[in-house]
C-alpha positions as a Markdown table, in Angstrom:
| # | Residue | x | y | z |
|---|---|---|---|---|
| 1 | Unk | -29.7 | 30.2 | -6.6 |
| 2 | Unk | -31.3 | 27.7 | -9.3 |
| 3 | Unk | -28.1 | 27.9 | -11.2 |
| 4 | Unk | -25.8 | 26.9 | -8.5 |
| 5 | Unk | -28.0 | 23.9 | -7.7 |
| 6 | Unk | -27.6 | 22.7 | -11.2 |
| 7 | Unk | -24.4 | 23.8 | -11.3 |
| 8 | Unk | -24.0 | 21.1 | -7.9 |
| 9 | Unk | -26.4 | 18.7 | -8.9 |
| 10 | Unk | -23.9 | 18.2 | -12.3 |
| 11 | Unk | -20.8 | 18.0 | -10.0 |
| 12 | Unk | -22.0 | 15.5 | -8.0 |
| 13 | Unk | -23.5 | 13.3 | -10.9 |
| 14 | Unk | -20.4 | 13.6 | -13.1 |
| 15 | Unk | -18.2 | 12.3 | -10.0 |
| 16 | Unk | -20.5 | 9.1 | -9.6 |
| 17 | Unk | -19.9 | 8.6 | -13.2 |
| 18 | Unk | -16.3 | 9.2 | -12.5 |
| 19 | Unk | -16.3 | 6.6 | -9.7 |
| 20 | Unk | -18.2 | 3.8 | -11.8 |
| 21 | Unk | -16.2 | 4.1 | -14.2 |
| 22 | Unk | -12.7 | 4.0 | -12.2 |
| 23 | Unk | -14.1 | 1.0 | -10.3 |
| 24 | Unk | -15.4 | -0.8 | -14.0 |
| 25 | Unk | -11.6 | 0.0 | -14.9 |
| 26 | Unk | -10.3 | -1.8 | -12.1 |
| 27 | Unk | -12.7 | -4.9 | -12.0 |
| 28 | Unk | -11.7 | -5.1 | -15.7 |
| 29 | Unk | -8.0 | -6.6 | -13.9 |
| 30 | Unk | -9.7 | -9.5 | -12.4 |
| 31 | Unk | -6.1 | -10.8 | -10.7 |
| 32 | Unk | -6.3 | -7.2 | -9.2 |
| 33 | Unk | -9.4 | -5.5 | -8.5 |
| 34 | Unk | -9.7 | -8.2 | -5.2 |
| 35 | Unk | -6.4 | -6.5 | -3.3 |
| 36 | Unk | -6.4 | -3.0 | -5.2 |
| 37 | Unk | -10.0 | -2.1 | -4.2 |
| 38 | Unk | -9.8 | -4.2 | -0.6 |
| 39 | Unk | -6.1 | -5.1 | 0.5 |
| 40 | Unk | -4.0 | -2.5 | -1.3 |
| 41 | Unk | -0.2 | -3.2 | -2.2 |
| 42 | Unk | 0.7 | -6.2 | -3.5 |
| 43 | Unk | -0.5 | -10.0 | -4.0 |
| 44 | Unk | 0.8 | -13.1 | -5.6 |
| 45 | Unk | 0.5 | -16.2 | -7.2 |
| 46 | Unk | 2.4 | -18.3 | -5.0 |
| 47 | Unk | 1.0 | -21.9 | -6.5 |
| 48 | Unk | 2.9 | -23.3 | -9.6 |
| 49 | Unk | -0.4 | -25.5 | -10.7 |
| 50 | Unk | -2.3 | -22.0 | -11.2 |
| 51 | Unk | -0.1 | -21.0 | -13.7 |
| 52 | Unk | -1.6 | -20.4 | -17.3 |
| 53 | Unk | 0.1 | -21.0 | -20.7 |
| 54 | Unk | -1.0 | -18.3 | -22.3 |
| 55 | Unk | 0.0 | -14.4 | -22.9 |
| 56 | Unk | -1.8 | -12.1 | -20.6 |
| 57 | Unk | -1.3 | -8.8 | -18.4 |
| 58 | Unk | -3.0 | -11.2 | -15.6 |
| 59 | Unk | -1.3 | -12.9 | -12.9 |
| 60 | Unk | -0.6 | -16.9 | -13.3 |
| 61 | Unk | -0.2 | -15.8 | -16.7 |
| 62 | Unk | 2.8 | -15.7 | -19.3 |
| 63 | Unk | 3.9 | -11.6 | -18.8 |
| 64 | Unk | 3.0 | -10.0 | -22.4 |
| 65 | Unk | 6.4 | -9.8 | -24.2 |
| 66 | Unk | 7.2 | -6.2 | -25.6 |
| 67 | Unk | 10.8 | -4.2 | -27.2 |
| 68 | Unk | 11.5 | -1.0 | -26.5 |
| 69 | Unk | 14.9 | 1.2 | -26.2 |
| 70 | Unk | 17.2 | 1.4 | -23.7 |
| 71 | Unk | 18.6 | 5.2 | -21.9 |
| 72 | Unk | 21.3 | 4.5 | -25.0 |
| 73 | Unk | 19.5 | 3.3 | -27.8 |
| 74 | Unk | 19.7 | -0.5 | -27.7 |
| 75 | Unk | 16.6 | -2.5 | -28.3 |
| 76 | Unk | 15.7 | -5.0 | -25.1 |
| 77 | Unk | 13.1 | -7.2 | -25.5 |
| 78 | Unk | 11.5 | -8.7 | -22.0 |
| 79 | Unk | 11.6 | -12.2 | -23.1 |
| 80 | Unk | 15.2 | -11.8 | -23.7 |
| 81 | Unk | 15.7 | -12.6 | -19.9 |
| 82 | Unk | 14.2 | -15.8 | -19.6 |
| 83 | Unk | 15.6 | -18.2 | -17.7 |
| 84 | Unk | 16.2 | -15.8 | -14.7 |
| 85 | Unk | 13.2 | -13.9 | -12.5 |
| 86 | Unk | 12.7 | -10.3 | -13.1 |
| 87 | Unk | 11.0 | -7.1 | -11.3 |
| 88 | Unk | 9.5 | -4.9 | -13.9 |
| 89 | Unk | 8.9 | -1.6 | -12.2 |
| 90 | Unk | 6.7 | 0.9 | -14.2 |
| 91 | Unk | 8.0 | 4.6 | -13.4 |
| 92 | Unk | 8.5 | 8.3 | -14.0 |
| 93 | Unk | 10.7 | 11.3 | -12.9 |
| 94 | Unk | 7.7 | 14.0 | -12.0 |
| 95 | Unk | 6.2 | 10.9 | -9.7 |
| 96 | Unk | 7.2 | 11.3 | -6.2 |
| 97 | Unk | 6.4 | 8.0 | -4.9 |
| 98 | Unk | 8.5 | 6.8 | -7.5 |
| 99 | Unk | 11.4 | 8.8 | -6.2 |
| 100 | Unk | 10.9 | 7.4 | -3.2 |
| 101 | Unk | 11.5 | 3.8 | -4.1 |
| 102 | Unk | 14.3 | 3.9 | -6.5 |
| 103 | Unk | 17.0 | 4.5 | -3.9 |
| 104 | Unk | 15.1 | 1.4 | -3.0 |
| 105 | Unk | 15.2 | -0.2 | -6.2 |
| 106 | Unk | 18.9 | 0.3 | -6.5 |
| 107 | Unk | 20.0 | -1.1 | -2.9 |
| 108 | Unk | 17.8 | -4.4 | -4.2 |
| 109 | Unk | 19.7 | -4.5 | -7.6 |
| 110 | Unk | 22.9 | -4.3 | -5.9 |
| 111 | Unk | 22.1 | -6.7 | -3.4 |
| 112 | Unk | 20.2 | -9.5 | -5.7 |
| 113 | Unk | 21.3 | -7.9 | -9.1 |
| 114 | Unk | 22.9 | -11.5 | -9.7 |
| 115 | Unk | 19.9 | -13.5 | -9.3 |
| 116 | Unk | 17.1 | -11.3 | -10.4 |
| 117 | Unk | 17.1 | -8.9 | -13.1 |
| 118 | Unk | 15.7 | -5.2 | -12.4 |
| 119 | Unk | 14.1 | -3.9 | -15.0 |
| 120 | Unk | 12.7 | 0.2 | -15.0 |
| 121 | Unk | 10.4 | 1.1 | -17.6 |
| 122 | Unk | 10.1 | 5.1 | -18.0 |
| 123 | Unk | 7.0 | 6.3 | -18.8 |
| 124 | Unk | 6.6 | 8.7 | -21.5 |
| 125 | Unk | 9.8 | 10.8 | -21.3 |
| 126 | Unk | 12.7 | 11.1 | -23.6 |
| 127 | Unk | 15.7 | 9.3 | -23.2 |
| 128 | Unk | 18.3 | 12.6 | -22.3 |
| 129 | Unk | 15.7 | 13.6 | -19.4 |
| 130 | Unk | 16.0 | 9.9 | -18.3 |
| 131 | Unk | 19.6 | 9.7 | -18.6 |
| 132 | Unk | 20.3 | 12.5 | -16.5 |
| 133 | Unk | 17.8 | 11.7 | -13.8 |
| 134 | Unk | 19.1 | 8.5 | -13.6 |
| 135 | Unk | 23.2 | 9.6 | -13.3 |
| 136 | Unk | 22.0 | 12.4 | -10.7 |
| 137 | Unk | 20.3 | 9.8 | -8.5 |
| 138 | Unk | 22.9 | 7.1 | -9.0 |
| 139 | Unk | 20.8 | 4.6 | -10.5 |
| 140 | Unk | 22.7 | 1.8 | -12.0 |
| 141 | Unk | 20.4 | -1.2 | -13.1 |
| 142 | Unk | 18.5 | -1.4 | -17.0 |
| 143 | Unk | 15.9 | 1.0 | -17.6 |
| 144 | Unk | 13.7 | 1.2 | -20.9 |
| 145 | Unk | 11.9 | 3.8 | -22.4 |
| 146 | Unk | 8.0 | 3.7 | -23.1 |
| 147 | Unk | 7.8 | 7.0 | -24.7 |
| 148 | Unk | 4.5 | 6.1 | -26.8 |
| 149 | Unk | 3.3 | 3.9 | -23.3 |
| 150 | Unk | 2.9 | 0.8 | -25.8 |
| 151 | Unk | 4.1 | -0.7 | -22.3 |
| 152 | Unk | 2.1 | 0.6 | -20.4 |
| 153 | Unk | -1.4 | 0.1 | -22.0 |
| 154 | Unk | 0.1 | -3.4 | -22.8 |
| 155 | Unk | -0.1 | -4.3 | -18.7 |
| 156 | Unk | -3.6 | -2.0 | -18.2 |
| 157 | Unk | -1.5 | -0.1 | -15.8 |
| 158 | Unk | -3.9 | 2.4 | -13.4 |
| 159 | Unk | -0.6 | 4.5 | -11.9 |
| 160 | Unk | 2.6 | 4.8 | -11.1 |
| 161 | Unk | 5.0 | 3.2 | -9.4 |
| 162 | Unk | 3.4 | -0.4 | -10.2 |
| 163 | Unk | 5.9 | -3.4 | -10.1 |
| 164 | Unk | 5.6 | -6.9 | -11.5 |
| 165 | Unk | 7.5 | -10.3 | -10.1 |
| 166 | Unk | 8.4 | -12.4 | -13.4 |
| 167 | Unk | 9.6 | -16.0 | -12.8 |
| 168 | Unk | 12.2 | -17.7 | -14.8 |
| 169 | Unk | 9.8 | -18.9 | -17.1 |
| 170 | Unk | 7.8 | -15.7 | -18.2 |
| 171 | Unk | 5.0 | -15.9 | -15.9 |
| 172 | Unk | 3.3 | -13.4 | -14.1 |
| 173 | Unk | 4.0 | -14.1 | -10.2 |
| 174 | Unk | 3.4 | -11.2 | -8.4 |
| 175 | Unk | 2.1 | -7.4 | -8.6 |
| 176 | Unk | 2.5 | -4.3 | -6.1 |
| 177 | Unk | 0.9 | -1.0 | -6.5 |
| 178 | Unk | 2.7 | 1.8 | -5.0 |
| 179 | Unk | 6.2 | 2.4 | -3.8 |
| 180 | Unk | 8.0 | -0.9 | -2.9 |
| 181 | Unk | 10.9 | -1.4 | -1.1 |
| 182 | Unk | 13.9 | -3.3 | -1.0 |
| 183 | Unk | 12.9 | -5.7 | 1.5 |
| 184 | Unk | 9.5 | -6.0 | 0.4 |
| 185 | Unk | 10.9 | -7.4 | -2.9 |
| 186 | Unk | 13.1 | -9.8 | -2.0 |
| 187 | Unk | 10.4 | -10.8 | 0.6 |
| 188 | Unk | 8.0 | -11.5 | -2.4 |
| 189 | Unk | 10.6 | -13.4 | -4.3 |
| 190 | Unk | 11.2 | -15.9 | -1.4 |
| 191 | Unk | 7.2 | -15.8 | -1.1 |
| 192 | Unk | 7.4 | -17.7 | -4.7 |
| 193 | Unk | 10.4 | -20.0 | -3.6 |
| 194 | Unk | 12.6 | -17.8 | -6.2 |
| 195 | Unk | 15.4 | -16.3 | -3.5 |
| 196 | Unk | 16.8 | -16.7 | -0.4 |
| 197 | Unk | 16.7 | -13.4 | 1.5 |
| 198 | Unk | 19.8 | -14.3 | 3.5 |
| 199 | Unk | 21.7 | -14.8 | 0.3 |
């Protein structure tokens, strides 16, 4: 009887410790913890004056540059698209939200692939289980591979999927936890005066 008090009494302290330190984790993303904790989804930057010159996985801020490997080997490097907007999506093939959105995904790319560049970053898999995936679900925009997640510690990801809205210039405009969909991006990208939806 003693025991299994213990026993329940160590349970429920170890999840409070769990909980503090999953909110201290979260607080730690100051342009975050406001809509992840309260709002949920997705929130922006929409004023140009707020933006900051300087390299950080915040929003307003200049999106931390990084290379990594492409499904066939070639090198991209994230400031290698500057000059045009970009959705970085963060993403894996066991996450099944993330199957949800990239039919999704692929209906944006097709749609705005012109104006915005789509940009999937795999999360620790190797590049054959990638490829496939990607050819059996018709998915036809770049996707990179964070094997090591040098990525993904690099923008103090909490989950997957988790999608960023780059402007032209390299900043930091916009972030949405969870799936996202098709209109919901382009929707954001007119938010920040970067797309016309009807286009």
């Amino acid at each position: 009887m003693v025991a299994r008090l213990v026993i329940a009494i160590l349970i429920a302290a170890g999840a409070i410790v769990l909980g503090f330190i999953s909110y201290a984790f979260f607080t730690s993303r100051s342009d975050l913890s406001k809509f992840a904790l309260t709002e949920g989804r997705g929130i922006f930057v929409d004023d140009p004056t707020a933006l900051r010159n300087e390299e950080a996985p915040s929003l307003g801020f200049l999106a931390p540059d990084f290379t990594l490997t492409d499904v066939n080997g070639q090198s991209v490097s994230l400031s290698g698209f500057r000059g045009k907007p970009v959705l970085l999506n963060f993403w894996a093939t066991w996450c099944p939200p993330c199957r949800k959105e990239l039919p999704q995904l692929q209906v944006f790319h097709e749609r705005y692939g012109e104006k915005i560049t789509l940009v999937g970053i795999n999360w620790g898999e190797n590049a054959k289980a990638v490829k496939d995936f990607l050819e059996r679900f018709g998915v036809r925009y770049l996707n990179l591979l964070d094997e090591r997640g040098t990525a993904f510690t690099l923008y103090r990801l909490t989950g997957i999927p988790e999608t960023f809205f780059i402007d032209p210039e390299g900043y930091l405009r916009g972030a949405w936890i969870g799936p996202i969909t098709a209109e919901e991006i382009a929707r954001g990208f007119a938010r920040l005066g970067l797309l016309t939806e009807s286009e």
